[in-house]
Structure formats: structure tokens, C-alpha cells
C-alpha positions as CSV (number, residue, x, y, z in Angstrom):
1,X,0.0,0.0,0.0
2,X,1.3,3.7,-0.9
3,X,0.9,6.4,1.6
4,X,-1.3,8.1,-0.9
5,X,-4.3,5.5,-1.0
6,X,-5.9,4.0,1.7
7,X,-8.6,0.8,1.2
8,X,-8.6,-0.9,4.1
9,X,-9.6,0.2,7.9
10,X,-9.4,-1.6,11.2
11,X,-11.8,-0.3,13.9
12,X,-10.3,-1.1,17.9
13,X,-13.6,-0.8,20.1
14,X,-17.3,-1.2,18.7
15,X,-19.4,1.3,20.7
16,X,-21.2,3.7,20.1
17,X,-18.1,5.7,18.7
18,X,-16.5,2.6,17.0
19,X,-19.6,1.4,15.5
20,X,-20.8,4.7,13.9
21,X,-17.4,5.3,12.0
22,X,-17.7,1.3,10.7
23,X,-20.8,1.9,9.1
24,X,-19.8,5.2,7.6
25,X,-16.5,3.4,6.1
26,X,-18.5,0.7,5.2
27,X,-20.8,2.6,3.4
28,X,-17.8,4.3,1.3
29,X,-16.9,1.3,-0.1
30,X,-13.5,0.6,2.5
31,X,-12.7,-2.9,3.5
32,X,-13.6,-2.5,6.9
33,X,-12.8,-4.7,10.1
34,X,-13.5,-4.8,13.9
35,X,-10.5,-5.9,16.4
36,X,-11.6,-8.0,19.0
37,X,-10.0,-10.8,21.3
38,X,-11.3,-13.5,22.8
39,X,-14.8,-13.9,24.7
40,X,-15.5,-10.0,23.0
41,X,-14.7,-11.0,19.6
42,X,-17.2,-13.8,19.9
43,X,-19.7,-11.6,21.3
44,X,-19.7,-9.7,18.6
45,X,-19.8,-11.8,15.5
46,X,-23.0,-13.0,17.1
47,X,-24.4,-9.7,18.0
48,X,-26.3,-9.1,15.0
49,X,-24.8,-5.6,15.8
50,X,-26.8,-2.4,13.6
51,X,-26.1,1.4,13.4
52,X,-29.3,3.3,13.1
53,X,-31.3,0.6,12.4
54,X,-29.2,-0.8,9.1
55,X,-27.1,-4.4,9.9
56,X,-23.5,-3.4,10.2
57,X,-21.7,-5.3,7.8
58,X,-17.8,-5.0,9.0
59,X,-15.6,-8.6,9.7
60,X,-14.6,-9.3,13.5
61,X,-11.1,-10.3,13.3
62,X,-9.3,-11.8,16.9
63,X,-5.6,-11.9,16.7
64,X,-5.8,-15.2,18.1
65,X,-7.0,-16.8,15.9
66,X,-7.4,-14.8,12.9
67,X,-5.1,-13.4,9.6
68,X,-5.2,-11.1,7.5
69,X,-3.1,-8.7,5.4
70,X,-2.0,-5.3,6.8
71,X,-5.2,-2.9,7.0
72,X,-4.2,0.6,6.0
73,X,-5.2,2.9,8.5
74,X,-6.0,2.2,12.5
75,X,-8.8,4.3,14.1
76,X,-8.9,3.4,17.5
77,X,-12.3,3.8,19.9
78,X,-12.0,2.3,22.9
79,X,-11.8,3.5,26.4
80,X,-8.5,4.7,27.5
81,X,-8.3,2.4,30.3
82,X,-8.8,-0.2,27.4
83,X,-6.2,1.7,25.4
84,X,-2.9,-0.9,26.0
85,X,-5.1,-4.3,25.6
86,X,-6.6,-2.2,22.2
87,X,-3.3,-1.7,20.5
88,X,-2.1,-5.6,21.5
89,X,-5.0,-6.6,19.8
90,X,-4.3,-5.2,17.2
91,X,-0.6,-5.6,16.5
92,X,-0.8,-9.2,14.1
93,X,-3.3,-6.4,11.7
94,X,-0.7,-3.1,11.0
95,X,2.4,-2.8,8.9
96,X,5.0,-0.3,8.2
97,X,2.7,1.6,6.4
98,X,-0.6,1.7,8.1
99,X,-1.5,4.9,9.5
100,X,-3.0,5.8,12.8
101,X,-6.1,8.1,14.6
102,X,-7.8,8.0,17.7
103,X,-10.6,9.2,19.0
104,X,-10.2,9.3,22.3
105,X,-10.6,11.6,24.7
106,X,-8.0,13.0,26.8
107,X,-3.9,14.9,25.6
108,X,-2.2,11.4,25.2
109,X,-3.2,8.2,23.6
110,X,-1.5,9.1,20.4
111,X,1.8,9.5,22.1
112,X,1.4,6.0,23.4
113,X,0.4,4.4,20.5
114,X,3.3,6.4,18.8
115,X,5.7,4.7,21.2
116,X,4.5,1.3,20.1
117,X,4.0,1.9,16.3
118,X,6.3,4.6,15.7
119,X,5.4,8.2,16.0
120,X,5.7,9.0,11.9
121,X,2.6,6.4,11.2
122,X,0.4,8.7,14.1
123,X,-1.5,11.8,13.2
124,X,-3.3,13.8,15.9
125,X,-7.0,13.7,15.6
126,X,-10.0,14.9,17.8
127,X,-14.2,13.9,17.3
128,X,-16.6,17.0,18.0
129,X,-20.2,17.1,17.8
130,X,-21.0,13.4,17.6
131,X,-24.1,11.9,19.4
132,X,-23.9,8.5,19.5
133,X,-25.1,6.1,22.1
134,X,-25.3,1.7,22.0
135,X,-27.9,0.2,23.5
136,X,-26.9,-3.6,23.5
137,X,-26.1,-4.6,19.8
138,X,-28.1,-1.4,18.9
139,X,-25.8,1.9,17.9
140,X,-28.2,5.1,17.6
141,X,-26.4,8.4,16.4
142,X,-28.1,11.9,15.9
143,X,-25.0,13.2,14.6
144,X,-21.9,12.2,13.2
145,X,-19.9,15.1,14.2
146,X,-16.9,16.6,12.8
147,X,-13.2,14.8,12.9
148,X,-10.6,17.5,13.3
149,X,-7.2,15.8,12.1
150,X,-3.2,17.1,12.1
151,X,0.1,16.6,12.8
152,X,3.1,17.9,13.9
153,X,6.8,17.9,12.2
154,X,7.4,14.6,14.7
155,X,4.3,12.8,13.5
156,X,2.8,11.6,10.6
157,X,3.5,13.2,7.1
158,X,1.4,15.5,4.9
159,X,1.1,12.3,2.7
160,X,-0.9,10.4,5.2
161,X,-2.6,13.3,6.7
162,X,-4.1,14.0,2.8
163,X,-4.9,10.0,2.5
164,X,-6.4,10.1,5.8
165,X,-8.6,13.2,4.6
166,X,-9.7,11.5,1.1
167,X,-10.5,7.9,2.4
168,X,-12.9,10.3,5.6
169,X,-14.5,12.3,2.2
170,X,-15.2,8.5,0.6
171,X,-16.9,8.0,4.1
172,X,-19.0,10.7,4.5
173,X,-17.3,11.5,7.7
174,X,-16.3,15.9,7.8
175,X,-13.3,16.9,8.4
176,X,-11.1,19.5,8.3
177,X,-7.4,20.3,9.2
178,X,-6.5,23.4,11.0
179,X,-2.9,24.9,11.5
180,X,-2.3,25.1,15.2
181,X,-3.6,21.1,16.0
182,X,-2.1,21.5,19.5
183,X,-4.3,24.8,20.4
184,X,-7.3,22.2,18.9
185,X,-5.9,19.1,21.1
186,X,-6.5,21.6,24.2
187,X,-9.7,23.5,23.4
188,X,-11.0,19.4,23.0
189,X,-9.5,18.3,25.9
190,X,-11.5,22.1,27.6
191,X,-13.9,20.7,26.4
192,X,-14.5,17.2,27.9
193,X,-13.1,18.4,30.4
194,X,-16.4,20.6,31.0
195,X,-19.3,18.4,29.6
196,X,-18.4,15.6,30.5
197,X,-18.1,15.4,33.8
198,X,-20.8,18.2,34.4
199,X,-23.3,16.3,32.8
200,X,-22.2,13.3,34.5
201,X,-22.4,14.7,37.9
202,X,-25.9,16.5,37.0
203,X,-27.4,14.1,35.3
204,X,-28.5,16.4,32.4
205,X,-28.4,16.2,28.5
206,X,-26.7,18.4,26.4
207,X,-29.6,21.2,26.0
208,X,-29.4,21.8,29.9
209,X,-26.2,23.5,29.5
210,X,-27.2,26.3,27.3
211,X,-29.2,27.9,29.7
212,X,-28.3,30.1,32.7
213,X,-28.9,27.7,36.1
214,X,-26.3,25.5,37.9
215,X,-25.3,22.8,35.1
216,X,-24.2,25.7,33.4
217,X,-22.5,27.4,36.1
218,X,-20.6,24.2,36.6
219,X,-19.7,23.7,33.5
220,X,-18.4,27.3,32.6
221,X,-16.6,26.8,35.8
222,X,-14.9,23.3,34.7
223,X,-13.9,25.7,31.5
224,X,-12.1,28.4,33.5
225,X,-10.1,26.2,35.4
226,X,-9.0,24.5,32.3
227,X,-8.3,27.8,30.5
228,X,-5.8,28.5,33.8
229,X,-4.0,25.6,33.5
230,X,-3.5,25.3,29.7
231,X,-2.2,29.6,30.2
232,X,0.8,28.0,32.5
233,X,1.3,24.9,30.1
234,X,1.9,27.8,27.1
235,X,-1.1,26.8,25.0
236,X,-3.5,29.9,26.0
237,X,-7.0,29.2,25.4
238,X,-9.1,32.3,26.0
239,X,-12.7,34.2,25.6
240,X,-12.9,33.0,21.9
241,X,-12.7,29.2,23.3
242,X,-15.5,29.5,25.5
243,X,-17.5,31.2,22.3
244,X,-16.5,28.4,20.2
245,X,-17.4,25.6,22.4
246,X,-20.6,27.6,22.9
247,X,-21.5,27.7,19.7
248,X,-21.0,23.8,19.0
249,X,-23.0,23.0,22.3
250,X,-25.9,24.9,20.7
251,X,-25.6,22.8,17.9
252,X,-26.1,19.8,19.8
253,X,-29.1,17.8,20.0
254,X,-30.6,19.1,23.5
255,X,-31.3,15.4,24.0
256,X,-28.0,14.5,23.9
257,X,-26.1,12.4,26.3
258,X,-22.2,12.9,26.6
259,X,-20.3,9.6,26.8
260,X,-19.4,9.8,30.5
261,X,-22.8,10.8,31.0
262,X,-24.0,7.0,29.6
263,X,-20.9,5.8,31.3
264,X,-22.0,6.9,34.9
265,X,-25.9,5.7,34.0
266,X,-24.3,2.3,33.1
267,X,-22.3,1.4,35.8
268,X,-19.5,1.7,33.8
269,X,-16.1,3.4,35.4
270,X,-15.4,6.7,34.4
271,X,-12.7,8.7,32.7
272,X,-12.2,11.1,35.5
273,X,-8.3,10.6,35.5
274,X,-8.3,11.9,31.8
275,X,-10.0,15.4,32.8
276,X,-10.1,16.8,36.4
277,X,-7.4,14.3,37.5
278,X,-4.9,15.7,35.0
279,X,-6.3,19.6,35.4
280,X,-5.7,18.7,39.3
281,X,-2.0,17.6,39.2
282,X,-1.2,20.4,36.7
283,X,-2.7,23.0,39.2
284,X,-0.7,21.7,41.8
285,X,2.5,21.4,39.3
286,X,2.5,25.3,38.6
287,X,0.5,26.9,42.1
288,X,-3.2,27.3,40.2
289,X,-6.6,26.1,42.5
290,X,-8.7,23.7,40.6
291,X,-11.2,23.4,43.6
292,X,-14.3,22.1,41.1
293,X,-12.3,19.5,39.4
294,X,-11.0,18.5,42.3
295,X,-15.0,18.0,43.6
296,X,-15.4,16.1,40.0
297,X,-12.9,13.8,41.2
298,X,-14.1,12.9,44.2
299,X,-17.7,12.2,42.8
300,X,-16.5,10.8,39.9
301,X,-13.7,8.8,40.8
């Protein structure tokens, strides 16, 4: 496989997340796969799994027991407590040339899956605006969202990014590319940082947070600590952040449910140490209070 053409895509976690971007793939014509191991793997070829209503028609392959050529291009979906089982699973499925993104939450699962792949086959990618939930072998989605993808003169080349961007066109998936990815990487990670664990503590959908009461106070306040830290850390967000992220929560379905928020409802653990973990030992590294994220930490945790 060249750099320039990419046919084939390998999809680590089938959630809500994982699931949606398999169909969309599929649907552009892309040889798509799901990595699973073990028990999962079996799970899901039996699942009968559909995204909004339409049978999802991607291959389960299980390194186990399972071979296949080299896919082209790794997006990987999974939790990030799931992150290091993800990328053993699917080690037998990559070559030299298959290229990298995830779409998970948080400032660094690309540099780890960098440090097992090798950081030039890694671009840097964030997911906005999706709405997506799984209900058993059911994926729902109101919204695809927007995939904002880079890199960074230690990453991936312009070559990939480019293939990257024309095999996301073939998959109706938008995209776009903006100069400063690291300012992007921070107003994302702002972002969750806010959301989600507001509307996981409150309980409340997306709409709830564009009016004045006390999801939104929270939330605005989740932002400003955020803002603090990322001033000391030399990647200023500012006033024009919080407008931006205001302006994409209004576009939002107000029915909405963030991913921590269906994580919380589910009994599943929490993310916590991505967001107000990190903001925490960051205030403490350079003397700023992060007194709400600290609170999100001990609810969340």
C-alpha cells in the first residue's frame, strides 16, 4: 500500500463511537474490520450488531485466531483504560505503512500508541459534535460530528494526513485540518473536560447546558479552570474558546447524552483521570486552584 491510498480500515472498540465510524466506512466502499479478542470477539460476530437501524456489515477479526493482510489505517475507539489491551490486539493487523487516529478523549493516547508503532505512522485527531449512544447490539447516532485531524513535524507526514482526509471524504465522515492542532488538542480536551463530567455529575443532556442555572455554572466553571492551567502549560486558550465551544453546544441535540454521561448511567467506570485528575496535578505542578475538578474527582472517581 502507498501512503497516498488508503482501502482498508481496522476499527479497535465497537461502541457507540467505533460502530458509527464502521458503518460510515463501510458505506464508502473501504474494506472494513472490527479488532476484537477473545470472549469480545465472539460476542460480537453474534451480535447481530446495527447502526441506526441498518445491519453493520464489518468482519470481526481476533488476533488469536485470525489473519489477514495489513489494514491501511487504524482508528482506534476504545476506552482509554482499554487503550494498551486495544493496540495488543491489534498488532498481528498493521504494517510499516498503516496509518493511525484516535478518537479518544483526553492529551495522550496518540503519544502511546506512537511509542509502540512509531510516531511518523500517528496523526493527531479529535471527534466533535458526535451523538452517539449503543444500547446492547443497537448503535443510535443523531449526529456524526466533525473529525478534526493534524500533525506535527514529529508525527505523521502531509502524505498520510491527505490520504487520511480523502478515504474520511469517501466516508461521508467531515473533516477539516486546521494549522495550530495542539491549540485544537487543548480547546478538545477544555472541552471534555467541562461536559463531560458536568453532565455526568448533574445528570442532564446536552440542551441543559445552554441555559443560565447551575449545570451551566458548573460547566463554565470546569472551562475556566481549564483555560488557567493550559495559560501555565503555554497553549492559551481564551474568551474566543469558550464562544467556540458555545457555539457547537448549541448545535447539539438538547437530547443529547455525553459519553461519561451514559458511562455513569451504566455502571460503567469513568474517565475522571483523563480530565479533572490531569487539570488537578497540573494546578498543583504550577500553584493554580482547581477546587471544582477536584469536587469532579471525588464524585466521579
Amino acid at each position: 500500500m502507498s501512503a497516498q491510498q488508503i482501502r482498508s480500515v481496522a476499527i479497535v472498540g465497537a461502541g457507540a463511537m467505533g460502530a458509527m465510524y464502521a458503518a460510515h466506512f463501510v458505506d464508502g466502499g473501504l474494506e472494513t474490520v472490527l479488532v476484537a479478542s477473545g470472549e469480545r470477539a465472539e460476542r460480537l460476530r453474534h451480535a447481530s450488531l446495527t447502526v441506526n437501524g441498518t445491519p453493520l456489515t464489518a468482519s470481526v477479526v481476533d488476533p488469536a485466531r485470525d489473519e489477514r493482510a495489513p489494514v491501511d489505517l487504524v482508528v482506534v475507539a476504545v476506552k482509554h483504560h482499554d487503550l494498551t489491551a486495544a493496540l495488543d490486539d491489534v498488532t498481528p493487523f498493521v504494517g510499516p505503512d498503516t496509518t493511525y487516529v484516535s478518537v479518544l478523549n483526553g492529551l495522550d493516547s496518540e503519544e502511546r500508541i506512537a511509542e509502540r508503532f512509531g510516531s511518523g505512522s500517528v496523526l493527531l485527531c479529535i471527534a466533535l459534535g458526535m451523538a452517539a449512544q449503543r444500547d446492547g447490539s443497537a448503535t443510535t447516532y443523531l449526529s456524526p460530528g466533525r473529525l478534526v485531524i493534524g500533525t506535527t513535524a514529529e508525527l505523521a507526514s502531509g502524505t498520510r494526513l491527505a490520504a487520511v482526509g480523502e478515504a474520511l471524504d469517501r466516508a461521508g465522515l467531515v473533516w477539516d485540518a486546521p494549522d495550530d492542532m495542539e491549540h485544537e488538542m487543548w480547546w478538545k480536551f477544555m472541552v471534555n473536560t467541562a461536559i463531560n463530567q458536568a453532565s455526568a455529575v448533574m445528570r442532564r443532556p446536552y440542551g441543559d447546558f445552554t441555559v443560565a442555572g447551575p449545570a451551566r455554572s458548573l460547566m463554565m466553571a470546569l472551562v475556566d479552570e481549564v483555560i488557567a492551567v493550559s495559560r501555565a502549560e503555554c497553549v492559551p486558550l481564551g474568551e474566543a474558546d469558550r464562544d467556540r465551544w458555545d457555539e457547537v453546544l448549541r448545535s447539539l441535540p438538547d437530547e443529547g447524552r455525553t459519553s461519561m454521561l451514559q458511562d455513569v448511567l451504566a455502571g460503567r467506570p469513568t474517565e475522571v483521570a483523563l480530565f479533572a485528575d490531569h487539570v488537578i496535578a497540573l494546578g498543583t505542578q504550577h500553584g493554580i486552584p482547581t477546587p471544582y475538578n477536584q469536587s469532579m474527582s471525588w464524585l466521579l472517581s
